[in-house]
C-alpha positions as CSV (number, residue, x, y, z in Angstrom):
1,X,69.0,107.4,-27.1
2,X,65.9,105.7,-26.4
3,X,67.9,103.1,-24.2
4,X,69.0,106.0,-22.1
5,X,65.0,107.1,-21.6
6,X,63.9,104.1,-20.8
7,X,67.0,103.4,-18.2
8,X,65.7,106.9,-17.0
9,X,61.9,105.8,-16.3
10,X,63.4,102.8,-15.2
11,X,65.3,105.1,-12.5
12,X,62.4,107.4,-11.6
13,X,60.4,104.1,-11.2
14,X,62.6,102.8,-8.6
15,X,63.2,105.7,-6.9
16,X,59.6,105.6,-6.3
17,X,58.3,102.1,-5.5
18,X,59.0,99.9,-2.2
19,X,61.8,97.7,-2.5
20,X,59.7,94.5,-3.1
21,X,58.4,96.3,-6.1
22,X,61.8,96.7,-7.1
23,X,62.8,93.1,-6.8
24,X,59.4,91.9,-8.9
25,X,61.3,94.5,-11.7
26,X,64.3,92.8,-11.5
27,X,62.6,89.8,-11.3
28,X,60.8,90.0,-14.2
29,X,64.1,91.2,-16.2
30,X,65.9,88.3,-15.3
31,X,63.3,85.8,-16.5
32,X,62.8,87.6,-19.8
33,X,66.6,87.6,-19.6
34,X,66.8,84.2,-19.6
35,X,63.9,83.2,-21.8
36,X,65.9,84.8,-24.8
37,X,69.2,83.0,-23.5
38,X,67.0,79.9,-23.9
39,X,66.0,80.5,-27.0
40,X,69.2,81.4,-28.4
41,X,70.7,78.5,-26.8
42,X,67.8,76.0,-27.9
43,X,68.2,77.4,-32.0
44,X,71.8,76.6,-32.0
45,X,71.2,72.9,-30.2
46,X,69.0,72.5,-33.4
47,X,71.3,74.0,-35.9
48,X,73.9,71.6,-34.8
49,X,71.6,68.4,-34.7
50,X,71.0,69.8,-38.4
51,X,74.6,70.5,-39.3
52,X,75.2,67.0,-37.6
53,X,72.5,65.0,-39.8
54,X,73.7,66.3,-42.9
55,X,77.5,65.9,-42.3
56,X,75.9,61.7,-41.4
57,X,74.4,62.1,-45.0
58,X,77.7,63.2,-46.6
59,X,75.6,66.3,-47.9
60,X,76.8,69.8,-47.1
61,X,74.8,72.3,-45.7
């Protein structure tokens, strides 16, 4: 539900702005987009240098 308000102010906001203000909103969702794919993709590079290190000591995780 609260998904569906905010994609609903989201809306209304759009409606309303020039379309450069719409494209520094899409913008900025894309970067924070892919700053968590980063992240996500940067803790499972160390999970598997981990998982990698260990299997090297013979010692399971």
């Amino acid at each position: 539900m609260g998904r569906k308000l905010a994609y609903t102010l989201n809306c209304r906001e759009a409606k309303n702005s020039t379309p450069d203000e719409r494209g520094d909103v899409m913008r900025s969702k894309t970067r924070f987009m892919l700053a968590i794919l980063w992240v996500i993709f940067a803790s499972a590079s160390a999970l598997a240098q981990v998982e990698r290190a260990a299997a090297r000591a013979n010692r399971p995780l």
